[in-house]
C-alpha positions as CSV (number, residue, x, y, z in Angstrom):
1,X,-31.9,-33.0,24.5
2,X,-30.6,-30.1,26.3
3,X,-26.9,-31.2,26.0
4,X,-27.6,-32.0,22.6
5,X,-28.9,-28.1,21.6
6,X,-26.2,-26.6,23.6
7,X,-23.6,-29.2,21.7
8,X,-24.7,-28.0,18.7
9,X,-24.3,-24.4,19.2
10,X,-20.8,-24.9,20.2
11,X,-20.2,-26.3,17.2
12,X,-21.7,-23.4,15.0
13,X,-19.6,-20.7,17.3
14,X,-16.3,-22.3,16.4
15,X,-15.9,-20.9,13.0
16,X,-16.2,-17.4,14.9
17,X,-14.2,-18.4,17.6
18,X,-11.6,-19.5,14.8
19,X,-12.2,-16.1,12.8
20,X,-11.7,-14.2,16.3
21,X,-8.6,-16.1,17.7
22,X,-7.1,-15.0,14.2
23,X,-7.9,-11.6,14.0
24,X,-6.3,-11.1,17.8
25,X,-3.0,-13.0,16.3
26,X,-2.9,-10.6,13.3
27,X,-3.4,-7.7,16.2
28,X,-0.9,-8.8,18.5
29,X,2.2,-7.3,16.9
30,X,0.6,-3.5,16.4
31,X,-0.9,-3.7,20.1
32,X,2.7,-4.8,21.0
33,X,4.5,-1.7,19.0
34,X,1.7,0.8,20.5
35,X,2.5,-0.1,24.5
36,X,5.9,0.0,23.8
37,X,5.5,3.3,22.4
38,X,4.5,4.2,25.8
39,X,6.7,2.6,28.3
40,X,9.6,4.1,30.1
41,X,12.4,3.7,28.3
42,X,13.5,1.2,31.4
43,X,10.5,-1.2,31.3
44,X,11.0,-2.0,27.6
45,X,13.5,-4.3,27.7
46,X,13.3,-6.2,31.3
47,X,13.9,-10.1,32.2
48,X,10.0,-10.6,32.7
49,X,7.6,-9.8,30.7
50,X,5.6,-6.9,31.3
51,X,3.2,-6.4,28.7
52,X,1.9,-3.2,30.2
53,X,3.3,-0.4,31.0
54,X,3.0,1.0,35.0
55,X,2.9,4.4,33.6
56,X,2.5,5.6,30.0
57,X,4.3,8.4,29.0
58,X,4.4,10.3,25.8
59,X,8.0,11.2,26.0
60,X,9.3,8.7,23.1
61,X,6.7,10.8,20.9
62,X,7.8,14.1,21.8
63,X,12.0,12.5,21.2
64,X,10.6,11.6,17.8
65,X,10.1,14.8,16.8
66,X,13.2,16.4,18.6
67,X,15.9,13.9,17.5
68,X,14.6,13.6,13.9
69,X,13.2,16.0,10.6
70,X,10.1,14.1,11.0
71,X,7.4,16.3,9.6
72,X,10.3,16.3,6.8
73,X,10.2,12.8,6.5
74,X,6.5,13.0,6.3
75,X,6.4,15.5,3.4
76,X,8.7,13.8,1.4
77,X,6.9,10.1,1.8
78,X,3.4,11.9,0.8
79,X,5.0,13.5,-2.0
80,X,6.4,10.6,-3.5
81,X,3.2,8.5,-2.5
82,X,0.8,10.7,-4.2
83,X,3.4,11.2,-7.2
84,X,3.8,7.6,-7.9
85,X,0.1,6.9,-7.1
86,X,-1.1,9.4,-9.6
87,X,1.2,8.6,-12.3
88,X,0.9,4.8,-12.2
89,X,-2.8,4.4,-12.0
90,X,-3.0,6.6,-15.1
91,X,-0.8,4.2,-17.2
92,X,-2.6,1.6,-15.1
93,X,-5.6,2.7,-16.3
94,X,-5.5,3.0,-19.7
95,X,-3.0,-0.7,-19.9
96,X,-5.5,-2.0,-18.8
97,X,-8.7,-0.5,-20.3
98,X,-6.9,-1.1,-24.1
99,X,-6.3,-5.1,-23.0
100,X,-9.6,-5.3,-22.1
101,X,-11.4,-3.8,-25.1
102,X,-9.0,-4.2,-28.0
103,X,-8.0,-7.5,-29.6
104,X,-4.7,-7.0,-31.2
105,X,-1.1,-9.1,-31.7
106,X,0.4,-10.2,-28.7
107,X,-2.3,-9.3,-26.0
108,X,-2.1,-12.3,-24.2
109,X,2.4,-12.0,-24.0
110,X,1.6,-8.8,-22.9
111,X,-0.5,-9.5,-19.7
112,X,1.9,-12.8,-19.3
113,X,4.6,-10.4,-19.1
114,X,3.2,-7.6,-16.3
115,X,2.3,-11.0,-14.6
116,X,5.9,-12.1,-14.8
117,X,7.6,-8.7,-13.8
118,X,6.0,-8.9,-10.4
119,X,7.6,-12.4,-9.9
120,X,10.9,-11.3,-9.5
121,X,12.5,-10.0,-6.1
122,X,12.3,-6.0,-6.1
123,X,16.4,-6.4,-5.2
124,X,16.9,-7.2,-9.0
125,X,16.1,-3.9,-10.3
126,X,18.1,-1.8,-8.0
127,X,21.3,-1.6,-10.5
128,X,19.2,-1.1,-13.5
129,X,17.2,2.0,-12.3
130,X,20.3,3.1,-10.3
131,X,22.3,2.6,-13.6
132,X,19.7,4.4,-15.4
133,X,18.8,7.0,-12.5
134,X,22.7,8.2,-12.5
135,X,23.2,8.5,-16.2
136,X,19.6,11.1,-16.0
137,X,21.0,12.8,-13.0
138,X,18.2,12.3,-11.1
139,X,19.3,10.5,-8.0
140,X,18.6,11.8,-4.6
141,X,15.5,13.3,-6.2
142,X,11.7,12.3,-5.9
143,X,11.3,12.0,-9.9
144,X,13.5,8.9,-9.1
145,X,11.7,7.5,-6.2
146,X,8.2,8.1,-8.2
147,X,9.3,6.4,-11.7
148,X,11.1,3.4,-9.2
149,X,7.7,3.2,-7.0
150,X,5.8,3.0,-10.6
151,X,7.9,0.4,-12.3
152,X,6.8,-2.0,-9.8
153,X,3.4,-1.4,-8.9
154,X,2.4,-0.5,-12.5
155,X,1.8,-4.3,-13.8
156,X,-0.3,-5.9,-10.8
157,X,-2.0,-2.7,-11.1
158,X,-2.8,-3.3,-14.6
159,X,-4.0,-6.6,-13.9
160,X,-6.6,-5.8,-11.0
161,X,-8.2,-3.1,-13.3
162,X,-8.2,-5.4,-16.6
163,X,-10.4,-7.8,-14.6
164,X,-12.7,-5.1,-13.5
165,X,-13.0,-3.8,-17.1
166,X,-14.0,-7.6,-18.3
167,X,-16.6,-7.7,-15.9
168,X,-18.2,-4.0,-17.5
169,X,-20.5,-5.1,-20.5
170,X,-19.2,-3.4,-24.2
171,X,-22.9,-2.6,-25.0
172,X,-22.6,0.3,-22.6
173,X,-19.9,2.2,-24.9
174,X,-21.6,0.6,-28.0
175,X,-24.5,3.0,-26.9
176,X,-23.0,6.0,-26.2
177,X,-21.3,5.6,-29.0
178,X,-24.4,5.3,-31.1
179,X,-25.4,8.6,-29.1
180,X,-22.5,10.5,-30.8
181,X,-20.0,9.8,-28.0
182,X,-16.2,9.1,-29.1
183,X,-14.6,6.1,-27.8
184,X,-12.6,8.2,-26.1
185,X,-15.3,10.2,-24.5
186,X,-17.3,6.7,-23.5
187,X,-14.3,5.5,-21.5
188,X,-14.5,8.9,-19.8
189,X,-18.2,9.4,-19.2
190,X,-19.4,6.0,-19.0
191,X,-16.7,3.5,-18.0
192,X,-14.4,5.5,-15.5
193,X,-17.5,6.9,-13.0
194,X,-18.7,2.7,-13.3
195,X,-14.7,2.0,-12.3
196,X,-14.7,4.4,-9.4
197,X,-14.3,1.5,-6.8
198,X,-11.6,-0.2,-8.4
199,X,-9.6,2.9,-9.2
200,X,-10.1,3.8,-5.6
201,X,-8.5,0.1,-4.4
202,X,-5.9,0.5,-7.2
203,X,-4.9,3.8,-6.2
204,X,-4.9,3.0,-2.1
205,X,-2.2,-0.5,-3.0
206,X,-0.5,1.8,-5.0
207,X,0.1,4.4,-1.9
208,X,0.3,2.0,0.7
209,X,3.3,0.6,-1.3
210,X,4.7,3.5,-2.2
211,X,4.7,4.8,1.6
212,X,6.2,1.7,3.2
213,X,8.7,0.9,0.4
214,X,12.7,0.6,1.8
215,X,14.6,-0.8,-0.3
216,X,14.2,1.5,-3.3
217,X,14.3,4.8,-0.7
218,X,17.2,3.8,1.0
219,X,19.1,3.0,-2.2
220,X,18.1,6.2,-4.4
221,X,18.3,8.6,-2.1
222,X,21.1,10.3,0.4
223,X,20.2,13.6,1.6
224,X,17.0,14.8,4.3
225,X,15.9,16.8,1.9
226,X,14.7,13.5,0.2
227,X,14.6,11.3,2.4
228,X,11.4,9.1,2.8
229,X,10.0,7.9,6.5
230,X,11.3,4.5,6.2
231,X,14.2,5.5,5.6
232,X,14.3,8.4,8.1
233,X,13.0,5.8,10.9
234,X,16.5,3.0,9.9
235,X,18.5,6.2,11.3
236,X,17.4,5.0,14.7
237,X,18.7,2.0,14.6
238,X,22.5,2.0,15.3
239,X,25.1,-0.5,15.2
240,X,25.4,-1.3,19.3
241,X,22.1,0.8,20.5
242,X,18.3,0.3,19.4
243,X,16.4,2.8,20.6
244,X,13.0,0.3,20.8
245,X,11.0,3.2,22.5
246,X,11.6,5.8,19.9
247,X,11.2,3.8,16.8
248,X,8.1,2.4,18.4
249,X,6.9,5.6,18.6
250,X,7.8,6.3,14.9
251,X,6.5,3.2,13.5
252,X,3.1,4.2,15.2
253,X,3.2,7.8,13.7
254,X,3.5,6.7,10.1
255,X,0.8,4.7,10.4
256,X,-1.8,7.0,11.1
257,X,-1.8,8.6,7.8
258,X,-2.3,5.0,5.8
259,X,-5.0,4.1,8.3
260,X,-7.2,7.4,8.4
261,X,-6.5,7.1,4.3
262,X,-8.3,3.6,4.9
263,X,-11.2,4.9,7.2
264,X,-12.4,6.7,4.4
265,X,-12.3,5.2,1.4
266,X,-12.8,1.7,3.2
267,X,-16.1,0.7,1.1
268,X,-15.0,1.6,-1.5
269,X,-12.0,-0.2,-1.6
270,X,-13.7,-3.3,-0.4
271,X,-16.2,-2.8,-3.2
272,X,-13.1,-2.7,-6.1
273,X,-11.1,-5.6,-4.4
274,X,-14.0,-7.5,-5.5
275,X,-15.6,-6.2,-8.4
276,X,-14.1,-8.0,-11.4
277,X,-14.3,-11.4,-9.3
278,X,-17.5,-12.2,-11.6
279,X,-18.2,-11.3,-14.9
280,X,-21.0,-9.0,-15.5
């Protein structure tokens, strides 16, 4: 009977054991990036494998700052972040809000299409917008990086918000409405404090995107002055030497900002991942 019991409770731990033996494979890679980040430069690259250093040093964060315009690269990547963040959940926003509450010709092509546009590799709108970008005069600029950043993120954006909007019941507006309220004023009193959540999650994928995104930095833009962290962190990375330590060290550093972003607004992002899951 004992055997039995204890049998049994194996069998109800695996699930967690599964669960925990997954989340420690997802980890791996960032633990690996943060010891290398402080490893002599000479125990980084050995026959053996050492997985930890002998002694940690801090020197590849203090290179980081000495051999690159970090704090530049910073500034420009939370600039161009927050610009296409806030420009693309507004148009987000109100996409979404009008597919959601108004029935009119070709609704249904029109959220086929946003669903389309984010089928197609990113690669394919680089000599458009870089077309487009040079005949405006605007390369090497943020404005370019933001409407870029925006173009891509603006139709999946559209599309997590129209489902949150479903799942808010019309009868809310309808009485406001009936209180004297505009249907303008309703969706700003009534609908966007209820859409806080989702807004919140919109706005954090748009950011995390925006503040990881290569292709379109490394392509639109040429000088410091613009340059984004990505970007700024390829310099590293020569054609016969890899400096492993320093870009370790780099790679660490830009994502501190993404994850004390997440610390803070982690409930209520979890909240808007899954609020238009069901409808209300």
């Amino acid at each position: 009977m004992t055997r039995y019991f204890t049998y049994r409770k194996f069998r109800k731990s695996i699930p967690d054991l599964l669960i925990i033996l997954v989340i420690l494979v997802m980890l791996f890679p960032f633990l690996w990036i943060i010891l290398t980040s402080i490893k002599p430069s000479k125990e980084i690259i050995t026959l053996e494998l050492q997985f930890f250093p002998t002694k940690a040093t801090f020197e590849h964060y203090r290179s980081v700052f000495s051999t690159l315009p970090f704090f530049r690269y910073i500034t420009n990547s939370l600039i161009v972040a927050l610009g296409s963040s806030i420009l693309s959940l507004i148009i987000a926003t109100t996409a979404a809000y009008s597919v959601s509450r108004f029935r009119f010709k070709g609704r249904s092509f029109t959220m086929l299409l946003f669903l389309t546009l984010n089928m197609f590799p990113v690669v394919l709108l680089l000599i458009p917008l870089y077309v487009i970008f040079l005949k405006l005069g605007i390369l090497d600029t943020y404005i370019s990086l933001v409407i870029a950043y925006s173009t891509y993120s603006i139709p999946f954006s559209c599309w997590m918000l129209t489902g949150f909007f479903n799942s808010i019941p019309n009868e809310l507006e309808e009485s406001a409405m009936v209180d004297g309220c505009t249907h303008g004023g309703a969706f700003i009193r009534i609908i966007l404090p209820l859409a806080t959540s989702a807004l919140v999650a919109t706005l954090i994928y748009i950011f995390i995107y925006a503040w990881n995104e290569f292709l379109f930095a490394v392509t639109f833009t040429r000088s410091v002055e613009t340059r984004t962290l990505p970007v700024g962190l390829s310099t590293l990375i020569g054609q016969h030497v890899l400096n492993w330590g320093l870009l370790a060290a780099g790679g660490v550093i830009s994502s501190i900002p993404v994850i004390i972003l997440f610390m803070f607004i982690q409930k209520s992002m979890v909240a808007g991942l899954t609020a238009g899951a069901v409808k209300g």
